[in-house]
Structures are given as structure tokens and as C-alpha cells.
Steps between C-alpha positions, in 0.01 A plus 500: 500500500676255750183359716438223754230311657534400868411224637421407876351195723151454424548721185177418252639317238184632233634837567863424471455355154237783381774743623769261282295478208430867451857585562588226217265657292575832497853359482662635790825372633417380852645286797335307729594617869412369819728540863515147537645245245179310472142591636181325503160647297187480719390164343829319683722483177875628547629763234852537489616847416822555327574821596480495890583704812631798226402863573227642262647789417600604119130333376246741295203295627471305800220270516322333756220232410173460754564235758341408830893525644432878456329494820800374766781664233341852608664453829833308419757769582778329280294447167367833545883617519562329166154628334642818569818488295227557234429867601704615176217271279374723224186270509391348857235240422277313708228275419257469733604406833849592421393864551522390874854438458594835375287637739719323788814618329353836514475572143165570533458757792281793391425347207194302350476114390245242414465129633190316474231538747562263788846654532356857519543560883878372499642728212286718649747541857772652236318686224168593385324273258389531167172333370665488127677221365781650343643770727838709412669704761871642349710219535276224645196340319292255678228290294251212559511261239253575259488523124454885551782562709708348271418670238547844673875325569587418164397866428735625762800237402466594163499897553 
């Protein structure tokens, strides 16, 4: 399975490696993407991406860590255009407060996600809202970051 984590501005970097670690793990091959050549996490350090500003398409999974940058990325038009090239993703993940992101893409319309509870009311304006922690909809799974909910993805990575 060809995979890939993206990475944003004001991506969490605790997510990002959780994401990378589990990846390595289970080894997966896997790029790190991002739009821009370099971005910064949400602690003010700049990660520099080597794959940059490439369409998404042709990955299996497509994973997007939790980051406060979720929030204003919801909106941006031209990342959104990008998250998109993922449509033909086997596996759409989001942890966390990416869900938001695939909800702006639209990945997520009629469908159900989780995000943790402060977050309820703006995932909310493009699907409805699951109280699990590990929720699977076809393509797209969205997951808070809990030792459950990664167990129920190592189940579903696995087969």
C-alpha cells in the first residue's frame, strides 16, 4: 500500500509523528506531503516536506494528523482543491480535527465523523457527529486519538 501523511500550517506535530510511527510500524511505504515546500507545526517549528505542491492522487491511504490549522484550512479554496486529488484514496484518514478538512473538501457530506468535543458544532455544519472514537464510513475513517481507536485501526489496516 502506497500511503502519505499530510502536513499543513499549524499541523500538531504529536499527531504527525503518532501517524509516522504507526505507518513505520506496520511497515507501510509512505511520503510525507504537504502543498507548500515547508510548513510550520502549531508549536512555531518549520517542517520541510519533500514531496510538495504534487497531486494526491495514486495513494491507498491519505492521512491527515489533528491540528489547530484544521480550523482556517476548512475554508482555503486552493488546499481544499489539492485535498481533493485524494478522492481515489482507498483509505481517507483523519485524526481528529483533520475530519474538518475532509469535511471542507466535501468528502464527508452525508456521512458521519468524530472530532473531540469542543469541535462538535463545527464538523457538525457538514456532517452529523458521532460520539465514538473510532468511526468508519466506506472510504473515510475519522478517529480521536486514543489507544482504542487505534486499535480498531490496526484492525482495519491489517484486514
Amino acid at each position: 500500500m502506497k500511503c502519505c501523511i499530510v502536513i499543513y500550517d499549524k499541523v500538531n506535530l504529536l499527531s504527525f509523528a503518532k501517524i509516522h510511527d504507526f505507518f513505520a510500524r506496520k511497515k507501510l511505504d509512505f511520503d510525507v506531503v504537504s502543498l507548500r515546500d515547508s510548513v510550520v507545526c502549531e508549536h512555531e517549528f518549520r517542517l520541510f516536506s519533500p514531496r510538495h505542491s504534487e497531486s494526491l492522487y495514486g495513494y491507498d491511504i491519505v492521512a491527515l494528523p489533528d491540528g489547530m490549522g484544521a480550523l482556517n484550512l476548512r475554508y482555503d479554496d486552493i488546499f481544499l482543491s489539492w485535498i481533493k486529488s485524494a478522492s481515489n484514496a482507498k483509505v481517507k484518514l483523519a485524526i481528529d480535527l483533520g475530519a474538518l478538512i475532509y469535511a471542507g473538501a466535501g468528502f464527508l457530506e452525508a456521512k458521519s465523523a468524530v472530532i473531540r468535543g469542543g469541535y462538535k458544532n463545527a464538523l457538525g455544519e457538514y456532517c452529523s457527529v458521532s460520539d465514538a472514537e473510532f468511526y468508519k464510513n466506506e472510504d473515510i475513517i475519522s478517529m480521536l486519538d486514543t489507544p482504542f481507536a487505534w486499535q480498531e485501526l490496526e484492525m482495519v489496516i491489517d484486514g
